[in-house]
C-alpha positions, 0 to 999 in steps of 0.5 A: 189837232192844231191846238195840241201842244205837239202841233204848237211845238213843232211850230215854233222849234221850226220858227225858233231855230231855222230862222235865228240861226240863219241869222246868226251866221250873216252876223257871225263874223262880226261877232266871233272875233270879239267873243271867242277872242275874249274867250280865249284870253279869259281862258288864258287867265285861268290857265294862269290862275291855276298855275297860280294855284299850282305854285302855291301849293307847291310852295305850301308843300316846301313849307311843310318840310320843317314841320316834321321837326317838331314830332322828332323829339331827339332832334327837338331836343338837340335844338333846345339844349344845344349841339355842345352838351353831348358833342358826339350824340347829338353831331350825330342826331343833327347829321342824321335829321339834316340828311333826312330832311335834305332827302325829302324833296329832290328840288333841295340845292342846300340846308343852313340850320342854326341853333340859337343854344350855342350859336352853332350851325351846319349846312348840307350841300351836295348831300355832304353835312358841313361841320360845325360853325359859329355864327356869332352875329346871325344879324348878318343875314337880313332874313334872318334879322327880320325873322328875329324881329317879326317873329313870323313862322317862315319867308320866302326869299325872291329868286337869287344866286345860291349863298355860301352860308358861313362859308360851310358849304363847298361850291363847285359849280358854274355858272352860279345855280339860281334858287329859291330861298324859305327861312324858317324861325324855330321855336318851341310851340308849348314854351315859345322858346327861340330855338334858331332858323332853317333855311331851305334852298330850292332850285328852280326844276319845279317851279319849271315844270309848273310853267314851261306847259302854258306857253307857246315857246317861240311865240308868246313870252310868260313872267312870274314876278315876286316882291321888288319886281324880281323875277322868280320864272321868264321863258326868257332865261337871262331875266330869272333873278333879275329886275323887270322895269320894262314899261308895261309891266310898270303898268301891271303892277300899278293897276288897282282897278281889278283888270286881268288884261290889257293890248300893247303895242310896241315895237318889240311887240303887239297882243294882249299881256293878260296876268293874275295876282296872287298872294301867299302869306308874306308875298304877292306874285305876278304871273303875266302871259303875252299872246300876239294878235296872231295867236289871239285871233287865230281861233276865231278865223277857224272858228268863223270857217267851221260855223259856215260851213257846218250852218247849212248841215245843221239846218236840215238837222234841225228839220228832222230833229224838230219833228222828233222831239216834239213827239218825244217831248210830249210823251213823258207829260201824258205819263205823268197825268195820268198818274196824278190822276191816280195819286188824285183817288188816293192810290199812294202806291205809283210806279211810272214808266221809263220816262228815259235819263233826262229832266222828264226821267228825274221829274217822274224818279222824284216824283215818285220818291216824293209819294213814297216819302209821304207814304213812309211818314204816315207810318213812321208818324204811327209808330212813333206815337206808339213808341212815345206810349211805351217810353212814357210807360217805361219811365214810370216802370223805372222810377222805383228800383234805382231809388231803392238801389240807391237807399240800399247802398247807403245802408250798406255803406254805413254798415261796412263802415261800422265793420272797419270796411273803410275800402268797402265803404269807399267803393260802395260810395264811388257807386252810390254817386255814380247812381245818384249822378246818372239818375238827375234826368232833369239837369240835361247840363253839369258843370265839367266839376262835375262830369270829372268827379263822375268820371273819378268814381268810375275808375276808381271802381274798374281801378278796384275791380281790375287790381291795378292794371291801367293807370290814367291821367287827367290834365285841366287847365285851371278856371274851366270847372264851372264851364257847363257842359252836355251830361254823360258825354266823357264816361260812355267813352272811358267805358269804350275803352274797358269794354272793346279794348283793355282786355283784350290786351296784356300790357298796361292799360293807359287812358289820358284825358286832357281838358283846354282851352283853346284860343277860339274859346272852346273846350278842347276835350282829348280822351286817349287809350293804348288799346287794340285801336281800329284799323285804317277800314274799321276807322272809316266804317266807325266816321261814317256811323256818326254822319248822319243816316250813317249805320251803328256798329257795337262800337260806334253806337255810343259814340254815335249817340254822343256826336248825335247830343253834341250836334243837337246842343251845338250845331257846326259849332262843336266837333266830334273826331276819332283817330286811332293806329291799330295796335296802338291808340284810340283818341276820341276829340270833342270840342265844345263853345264855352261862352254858350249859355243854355238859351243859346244851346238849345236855340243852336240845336233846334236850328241845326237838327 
């Protein structure tokens, strides 16, 4: 048929493809040059951009090194109180945490640590701890001094000669090692007490290896170049640690339009320098490639070659492989018609034939996933409405028994306490508001007043019913008892705790839950037990039944009921973690807006179900 959509395909694949390539290899020649040659520099640029990003996170990882400090409490201790108050312990403490931070990377040349208590500080050098020196005026060492005054975390100082800090380190080397310096400033997170400096000093073998691989050696010529245009890596060695004022990169480091590359020519030297810019949090970098014209333009005259001469194979290709789409191409369409006649009499029950892996094969899987949705919706619409009957039936069933419940226990209270029962009494009014408590289904919001007076009542009952084997600690800031907050969040997680974990072991039983305010303005809630804990699989099987469509367990389907609130309430803008070491812990963390008024949750929660 001539009309048909194969006879037309045919057709015009013939006319769309013969005729525009041949064309296209008359005017390759002139265009291959400025296309691949700009292709290449662009990849050029992101090979830099990822170097780039290498060293950046290379340097975040260097950065990371002092951070262990703060979860070693002896030595945190020493940094507080000072080296001279148990000489011989804490020499011994220090020696110990210097070797195990010196040993952490194998790119650390040399350690200064200097302790603010006392003014004492040590180095390690060549894997030997100095003894003990004085640093009376630390204000000697400018880093040290602009560190003091900005009080920001770290610096990282240009590359340079390694320095003799105090002259406590024993140098034997020549020529004079380069390195790269990072200072930290030390302090106490919780009291913001100055506790000294550590300044870590790299050597440059890293750094190497991040940029040795995308150059040509020989031939083109890489600069990475920090603050004051000094050289932290040249593939001319002489320049590492030195000024760059040549002429070009006087260029670069003026230019604000957003470039990435530029031609010279010179006398020494004719290409493109093509660079990227890249800043970290107290310093910009410059990364600068230079590739000589030969190089630029090699891949192109290849390029130009191979496109000839594959030209007239692929014209007899494209011939046949014209006639075979085109009887492929139209196949999957008849297939698809014909079902939607089908779907069109009703018959929601489709199966398509293989329509094969490409567009047409995830047209007919989503085509059919689609006609399996609407039928699973039908009934899952049907079986809600039943459900909806029953629940509301439910509901009517138990508005009884919990108010007689409730109006027992008052009178037994009251007859206890007649008896001289004041423990009972207690007890039986500890229950008597957790029931009154849990049976307000119309406040969907309490105070955090609240909820912890629920919680209270609640260990005061398991505290009675297990003689005194747990204790627990609560820790609020003051001002948030007001802060409104989901009902019934915190006990279903406490009861976790005596339900999956406190008896199974033996010692004492720990629960500590904490209550703060973060500096975003949110509500940070901890509640963290001693008990079993979940292992490392149990721990991923528990996160994933609180994503979405995740699977419930035992454990986890309170949790998940939970997370589920809280993301109906909040949306993205609470959190639900679970963290936990087998035989160890189990810390459940929420955090919740505080500034949200009811309006707005609810608003929230419909746009983020």
């Amino acid at each position: 048929m001539k009309n048909s959509i194969r006879s037309k395909l045919i057709t015009l694949l013939l006319i769309a493809t013969i005729i525009p390539f041949g064309l296209s290899i008359i005017a390759s020649y002139f265009y291959t040059k400025n296309t691949v040659t700009k292709e290449f520099v662009n990849t050029n640029y992101d090979l830099l951009k990822r170097s780039g990003n290498d060293l950046m996170n290379y340097f975040n990882e260097i950065y990371g090194i002092p951070l262990s400090i703060y979860s070693n409490r002896p030595f945190l201790s020493v940094l507080e109180n000072g080296a001279t108050a148990y000489i011989e312990q804490n020499s011994a403490e220090i020696q110990r945490s210097l070797l195990g931070l010196y040993f952490s990377r194998r790119e650390i040349e040399q350690l200064h640590l200097y302790l603010t208590k006392g003014k004492d500080d040590y180095t390690v050098y060549n894997a030997k701890v100095s003894s003990r020196g004085k640093m009376y005026n630390f204000n000697q060492i400018p880093t040290y001094r602009n560190l003091s005054f900005s009080r920001d975390s770290y610096y990282i100082q240009p590359t340079h000669p390694i320095q003799n800090y105090n002259n406590l380190s024993d140098f034997r080397i020549e020529p004079v090692k380069q390195v790269v310096s990072f200072h930290y400033f030390l302090n106490n997170v919780t009291s913001d007490q100055w506790l000294g400096f550590l300044s870590i000093d790299i050597e440059l073998s890293r750094i190497n290896e991040i940029f040795d691989r995308i150059y040509k050696k020989g031939e083109e010529h890489l600069f990475v170049v920090g603050d004051g245009n000094v050289v932290l890596y040249s593939s001319e060695k002489k320049l590492i640690g030195k000024k760059l004022e040549t002429k070009w990169y006087k260029k670069i480091s003026s230019d604000r339009s957003g470039e990435t590359s530029f031609e010279w020519k010179g006398k020494d030297f004719s290409g493109v320098y093509v660079y990227d810019k890249i800043k970290s949090n107290h310093q910009q970098w410059t990364i600068i490639k230079s590739i000589p014209y030969k190089n630029l333009y090699h891949n192109s005259n290849q390029l130009l070659k191979i496109t000839v001469t594959l030209g007239a194979i692929s014209v007899l290709l494209v011939i046949i492989l014209t006639i075979i789409v085109s009887f492929r191409f139209t196949r999957p369409i008849r297939i698809l018609i014909r079902d939607m006649q089908r779907i069109e009499k009703g018959e929601l029950a489709v199966s398509f034939d293989t329509l094969g892996n490409d567009e047409f094969g995830q047209l007919g899987k989503h085509f059919t996933s689609m006609v399996e949705t609407l039928n699973d919706l039908y009934i899952k619409e049907y079986k809600l409405q039943i459900e909806n009957k029953t629940n509301q039936l439910k509901v009517l069933q138990s508005q009884i028994n919990p108010h007689f419940l409730y109006n027992a226990l008052q009178s037994i209270g009251t007859l206890s306490l007649k008896n001289d029962g004041i423990k009972v009494y207690r007890l039986i009014m500890s229950l008597s508001k957790i029931m009154r408590y849990s049976m307000k289904n119309n406040e969907d919001f309490v105070t955090l007043k609240d909820e912890l007076n629920h919680i209270k009542d609640y260990l005061s009952l398991q505290n009675e019913r297990y003689d005194g084997r747990f204790v627990y600690n609560l820790e609020v800031d003051e001002g948030l008892n007001k802060v409104k907050m989901p009902k019934m969040i915190l006990q279903p997680i406490v009861e976790n705790f005596f339900k999956h974990s406190f008896e199974k072991q033996q010692r004492l039983g720990e629960l500590n839950i904490s209550i703060h305010r973060q500096k975003d303005d949110r509500l940070k809630i901890v509640i963290a037990d001693n008990g079993e804990g979940a292992s490392e699989e149990e721990l991923e099987i528990i996160n994933s039944s609180l994503s979405e469509g995740g699977l419930n367990t035992n454990e986890s389907i309170g949790l998940k009921n939970i997370s589920d609130r809280i993301q109906f309430y909040y949306g993205k803008k609470a959190e639900v973690k679970i963290e936990s070491v087998k035989h160890e812990n189990f810390v459940v963390t929420i955090i919740l807006p505080i500034e949200m008024t009811r309006g707005e949750v609810n608003h929230e929660g419909s746009t983020n179900r």
